[in-house]
C-alpha angles and dihedrals in degrees: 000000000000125000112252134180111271127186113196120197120205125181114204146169107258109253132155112262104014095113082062098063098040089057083049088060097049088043106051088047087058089235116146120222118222098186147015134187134154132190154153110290127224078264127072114254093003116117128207119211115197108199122175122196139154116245147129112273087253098063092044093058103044086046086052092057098043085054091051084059092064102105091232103046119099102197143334127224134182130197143173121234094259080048094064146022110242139169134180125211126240133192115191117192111195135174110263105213083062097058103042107136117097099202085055093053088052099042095057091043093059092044100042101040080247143157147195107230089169143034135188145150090254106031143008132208129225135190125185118161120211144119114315086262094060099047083054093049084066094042086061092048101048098040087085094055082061095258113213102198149359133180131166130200125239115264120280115199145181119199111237097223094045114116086197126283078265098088100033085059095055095050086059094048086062101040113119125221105260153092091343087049096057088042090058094051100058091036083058081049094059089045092061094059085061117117132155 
């Protein structure tokens, strides 16, 4: 099986010292992560991790399940890229003598999907979103003009097929103990003899 981007999405209680162990489960399993980002949910008090990695479908979904074990964490998804919408953030500070001509800043902000967030004598800022390809296209432009400093944000993503957490909660809220629940269990069982 090839190894393929994956975004999971987990959606958590916010308690102190979760995001550890969710990093000790992606270490000792020797997998690098390529992004993370955590936020507020669309619900009150619930939180949303966005972690990228690059894995076979098979991993993903057994460390998807090892995550889901964690007390505090709600549910687990995985998807691939065509499976979500997703953007990253990228701030740009550049020299501004460098950069003097009017015709050339707006030039690059209409190409780019740019804009100037800031604007000095000595520097200007710029932030443009995208995939992390485009953000790398501007990278490339503005290097020549000597380029002082660059940093981008982790993903953020929505699935596409997804109707909100929302509803999903509050299927769990009615679910009754039962069948499901004992599947579950021995299911959770096979997943401890896991190891990679």
């Amino acid at each position: 099986m090839a190894k393929e981007q994956y975004t999971i999405t987990i959606y958590t209680e916010n308690n102190v010292g979760l995001l550890n162990r969710i990093a000790i489960i992606f270490s000792r399993r020797k997998i690098n992560i390529d992004s993370l980002n955590s936020s507020p949910s669309e619900i009150d008090g619930i939180y949303r991790f966005t972690i990228v990695i690059d894995e076979t479908e098979e991993v993903v979904r057994k460390l998807a399940r090892q995550i889901e074990k964690q007390v505090e964490v709600l549910k687990a998804y995985y998807n691939t890229n065509d499976e979500i919408v997703w953007q990253e953030m990228a701030l740009y500070k550049v020299p501004a003598d460098q950069i003097t001509e009017k015709a050339k800043v707006e030039r690059l902000l209409r190409e780019y999907g740019a804009r100037a967030v800031v604007i000095r004598r000595d520097y200007i800022i710029f932030e443009t979103t995208g995939h992390r390809e485009e953000t790398d296209k501007l990278v490339k432009v503005l290097e020549p003009y000597g380029m002082i400093e660059f940093v981008r944000t982790a993903r953020v993503a929505i699935i596409k097929a997804s109707h909100g957490f929302h509803e999903k909660l509050k299927d769990f809220e009615e679910m009754q103990p039962g069948s499901k629940l004992v599947e579950n269990e021995f299911l959770n069982k096979q997943d401890e003899v896991f190891t990679m």
